[in-house]
N, C-alpha and C positions, 0 to 999 in steps of 0.2 A: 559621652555622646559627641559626634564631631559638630563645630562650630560654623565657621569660614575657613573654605583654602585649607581643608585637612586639619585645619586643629582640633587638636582635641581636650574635653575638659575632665579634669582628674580622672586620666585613665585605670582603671580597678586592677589593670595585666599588665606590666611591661615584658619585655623580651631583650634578655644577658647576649650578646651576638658574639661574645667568645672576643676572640683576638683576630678584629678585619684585616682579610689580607694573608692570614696563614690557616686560612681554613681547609685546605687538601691535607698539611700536617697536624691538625688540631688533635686529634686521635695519638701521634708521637709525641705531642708535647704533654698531652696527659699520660703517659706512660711515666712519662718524666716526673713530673709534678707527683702523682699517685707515689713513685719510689720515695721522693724526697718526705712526703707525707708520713708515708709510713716508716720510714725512718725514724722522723723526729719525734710519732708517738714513741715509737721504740724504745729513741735516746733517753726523752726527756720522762717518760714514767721509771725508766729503770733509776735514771736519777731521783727522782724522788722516793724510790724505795730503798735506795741506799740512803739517801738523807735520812728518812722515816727511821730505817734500823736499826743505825747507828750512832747510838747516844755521843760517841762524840764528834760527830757533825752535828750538832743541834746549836751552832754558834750562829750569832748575827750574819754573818756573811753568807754560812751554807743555809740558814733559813729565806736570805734576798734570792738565794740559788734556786730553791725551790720554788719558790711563789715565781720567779722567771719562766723555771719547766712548765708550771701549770698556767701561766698564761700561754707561751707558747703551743701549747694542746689545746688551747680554746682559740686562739688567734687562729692556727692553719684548719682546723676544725668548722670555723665557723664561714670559711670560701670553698673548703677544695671539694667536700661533695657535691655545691652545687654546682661546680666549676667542672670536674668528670659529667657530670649530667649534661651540660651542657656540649663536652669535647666528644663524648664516646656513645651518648643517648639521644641525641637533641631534643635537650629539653629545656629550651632558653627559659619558658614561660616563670613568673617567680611576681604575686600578690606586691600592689603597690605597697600596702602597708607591712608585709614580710620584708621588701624590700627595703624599708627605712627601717626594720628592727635588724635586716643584716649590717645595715649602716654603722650602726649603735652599735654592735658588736666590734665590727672591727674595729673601730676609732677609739673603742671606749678599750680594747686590749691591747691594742696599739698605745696608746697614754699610759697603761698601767707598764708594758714592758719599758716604756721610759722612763717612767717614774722610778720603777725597780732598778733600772742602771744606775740611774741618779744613789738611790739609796745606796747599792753598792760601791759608787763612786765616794760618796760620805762616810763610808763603812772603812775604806782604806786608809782614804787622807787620816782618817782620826788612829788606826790601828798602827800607822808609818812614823804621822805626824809627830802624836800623843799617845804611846803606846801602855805608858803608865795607868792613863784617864779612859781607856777604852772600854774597861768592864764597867768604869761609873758610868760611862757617857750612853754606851748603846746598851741599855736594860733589857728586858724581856719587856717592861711593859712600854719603852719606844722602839724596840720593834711591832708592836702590833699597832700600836696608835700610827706608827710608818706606814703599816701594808694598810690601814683602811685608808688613809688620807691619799695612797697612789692609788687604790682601785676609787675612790669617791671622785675624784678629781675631774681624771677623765668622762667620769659615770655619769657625774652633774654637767659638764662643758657642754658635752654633744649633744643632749635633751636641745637645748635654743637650735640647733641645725636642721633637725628634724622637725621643731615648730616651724621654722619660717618657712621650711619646705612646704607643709602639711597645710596650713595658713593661708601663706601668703601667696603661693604658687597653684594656681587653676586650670592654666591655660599651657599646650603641651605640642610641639612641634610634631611630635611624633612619639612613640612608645617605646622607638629602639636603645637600648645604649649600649655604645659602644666600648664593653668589657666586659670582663670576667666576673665580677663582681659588683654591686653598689656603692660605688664610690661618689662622694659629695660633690664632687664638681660633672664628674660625668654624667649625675639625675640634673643638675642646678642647668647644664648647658642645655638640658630638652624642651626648659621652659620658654616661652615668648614672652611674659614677662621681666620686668626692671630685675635682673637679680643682684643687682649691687649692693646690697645688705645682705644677703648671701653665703658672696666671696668675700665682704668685708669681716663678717662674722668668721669664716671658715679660716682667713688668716688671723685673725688675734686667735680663734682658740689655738690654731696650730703654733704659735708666737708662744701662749701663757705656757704650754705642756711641752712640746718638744724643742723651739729655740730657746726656753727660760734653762731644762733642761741639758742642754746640750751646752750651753755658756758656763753652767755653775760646774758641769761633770770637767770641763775642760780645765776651768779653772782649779779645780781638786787637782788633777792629776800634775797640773804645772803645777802646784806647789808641793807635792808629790817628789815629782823630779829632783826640786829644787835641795828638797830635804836627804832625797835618798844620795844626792851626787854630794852630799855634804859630810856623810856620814864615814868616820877614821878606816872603819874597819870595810876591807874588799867585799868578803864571806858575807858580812852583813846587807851590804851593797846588794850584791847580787843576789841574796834572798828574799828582799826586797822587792827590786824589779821584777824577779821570776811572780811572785805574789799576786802581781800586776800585769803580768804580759795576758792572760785569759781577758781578764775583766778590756783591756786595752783591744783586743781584739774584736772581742764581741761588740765594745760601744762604735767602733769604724767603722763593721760592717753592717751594724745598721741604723746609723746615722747617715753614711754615705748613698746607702740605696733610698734611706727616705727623704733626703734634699732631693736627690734627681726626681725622684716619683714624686714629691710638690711640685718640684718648677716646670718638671714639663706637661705637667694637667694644667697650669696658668697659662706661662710661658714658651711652651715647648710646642710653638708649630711650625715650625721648621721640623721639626725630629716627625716621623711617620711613625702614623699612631700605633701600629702593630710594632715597634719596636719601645715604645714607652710603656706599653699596656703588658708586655711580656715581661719590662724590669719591676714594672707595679706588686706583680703576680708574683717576682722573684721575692719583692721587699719583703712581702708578709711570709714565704715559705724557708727561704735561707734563712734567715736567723735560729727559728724553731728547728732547721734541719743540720745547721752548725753548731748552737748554743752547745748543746751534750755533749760532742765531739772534742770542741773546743776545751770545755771543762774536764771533761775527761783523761785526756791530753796531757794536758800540764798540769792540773792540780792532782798533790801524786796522792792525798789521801781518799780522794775518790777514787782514782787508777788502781789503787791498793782492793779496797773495797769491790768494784768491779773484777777484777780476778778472782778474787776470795769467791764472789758468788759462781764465777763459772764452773771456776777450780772444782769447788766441792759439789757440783751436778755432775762435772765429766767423774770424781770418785762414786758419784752414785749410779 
C-alpha cells in the first residue's frame, strides 16, 4: 500500500521492463535470445546423452562435463521464458516472492557452473600435474562429494540475500526494475532503505564463490603451463595443451562476461543501462549456448561419439 511521495511498502507485483531504451527491438532481440536458447538445450542435452551412453566417458572430467550441461539447462531455463514473455507478450508482471525464488536460481546456478569450472580446473592440473596419482586422487566417491559441495555452496550463500531483502527491505521507490530478469542489485536499488548490508553481503558472497574461484582455477592452469612447457617430449606438449584449450576457453568466456556484469550493476554508471543489461543477459545465455559447441569441437572423443549418433539415423 503507498506510504509518502509514492512509496510503496512490500509491493506483492513488481514489473521486469526488459531492456530501457531498446524497446521498439525487444521483439528482435528475443528472436535472438530464443535461437541461442534453444540451441544450448539442444547442445547441452545431447551432451549428456552421449556422456550417459557411453561407458567410456564416464571419467571425472566428462562426469564435471555433464553436471556443466545440466546446470546450463537450468541456468538459461530459469530467465528466458520469463524474459520472451516479457519481449514478445508483455508480460512484465512476476510475484515479489517468485521474484526472489528467480533470484535463488540464478545465483545459486551461476555459483554451481563456477564451482564446476573450478572442479574441472583441479581435474587437470592433477591429470597434467600428477598423472600417475589421478585415479587415486579423483575417486568416484570425490567426484560426488565435489558435485554436492558446488551445488550446496552456492544453494546455502544466497538464502542470506533473499533474507535481508525479505527482512530488512519494506519500503520501495517504486515496483519497476529495470531488466530482464531478478537480479540482486537491480531489486536492492528499488529500495529507500539503508541497503549497505545488502551490497556488503552481495560482494563477499560474490568474493567466497566466483573470485575464490576464479584465483585458484587461474592459479591451476599456470601451473599447468608451467609443467606442460617443461615436458621433453613435443607430441606430449601438445596433447596436453590441446586437453586444455576447451576447458580454457569456456573459463574466459564466462568469467569475462561475469566481471563486467558485476561491475557495471556497482560501478558502471557511466555505461547506459540498456547496454549492461543486454551483456547481463548475454552472461547467463552464452556460456550454455557455447559450452556444447566448444566441447564438441575440440574434444575429439565426444566429436567421435556425435557423429556416430548422426551417422547411424542418417543409415536409418
Amino acid at each position: 500500500m503507498p506510504i509518502t511521495n509514492g512509496t510503496l511498502f512490500m509491493p506483492s507485483v513488481l514489473s521486469l521492463m526488459g531492456i530501457p531504451g531498446l524497446e521498439p527491438v525487444q521483439c528482435w532481440i528475443g528472436i535472438l535470445f530464443c535461437a541461442m536458447y534453444i540451441t544450448a538445450l539442444i547442445g547441452n542435452s545431447l551432451l549428456l546423452i552421449i556422456i550417459k551412453s557411453e561407458h567410456s566417458l564416464h571419467g571425472p572430467m566428462y562426469i564435471f562435463l555433464a553436471m556443466l550441461g545440466a546446470t546450463d539447462i537450468a541456468l538459461s531455463t530459469s530467465i528466458v521464458p520469463k524474459m520472451l514473455g516479457i519481449f514478445w507478450f508483455h508480460l512484465p508482471e512476476i510475484y515479489f516472492d517468485a521474484c526472489l525464488f528467480q533470484m535463488w536460481l540464478i545465483h545459486t546456478f551461476q555459483g554451481i557452473e563456477s564451482g564446476v569450472l573450478l572442479a574441472m580446473a583441479l581435474d587437470r592440473y592433477v591429470a597434467i600435474c600428477y598423472p600417475l596419482r589421478h585415479a587415486t586422487i579423483f575417486t568416484r566417491q570425490l567426484v560426488t562429494h565435489i558435485g554436492f559441495g558446488v551445488t550446496l555452496r552456492p544453494a546455502i550463500l544466497v538464502i542470506p540475500c533473499l533474507l535481508l531483502i525479505k527482512c530488512r527491505l519494506k519500503l520501495y521507490r517504486t515496483k519497476l526494475i529495470s531488466h530482464t530478469y531478478c537480479e540482486h542489485m537491480a531489486l536492492v536499488k528499488l529500495a529507500t532503505e539503508d541497503v549497505y548490508i545488502n551490497k556488503v553481503y552481495g560482494l563477499l558472497g560474490a568474493f567466497l564463490v566466483g573470485g575464490f574461484d576464479f584465483m585458484v582455477i587461474a592459479l591451476s592452469y599456470i601451473q599447468i603451463f608451467i609443467t606442460v612447457f617443461h615436458l621433453p617430449q613435443k607430441e606430449a606438449r601438445l596433447k596436453a595443451f590441446n586437453t586444455c584449450i576447451p576447458h580454457i576457453c569456456v573459463f574466459l568466456q564466462f568469467y569475462l562476461l561475469a566481471f563486467f556484469s558485476f561491475f557495471t550493476h556497482r560501478s558502471g554508471s557511466c555505461i547506459p543501462s540498456y547496454i549492461h543489461i543486454t551483456l547481463s543477459n548475454l552472461y547467463l545465455l552464452v556460456p550454455p549456448f557455447l559450452n556444447p559447441l566448444i566441447y564438441g569441437m575440440k574434444t575429439k572423443q565426444i566429436r567421435y561419439q556425435a557423429v556416430k549418433i548422426f551417422c547411424s539415423k542418417d543409415q536409418m
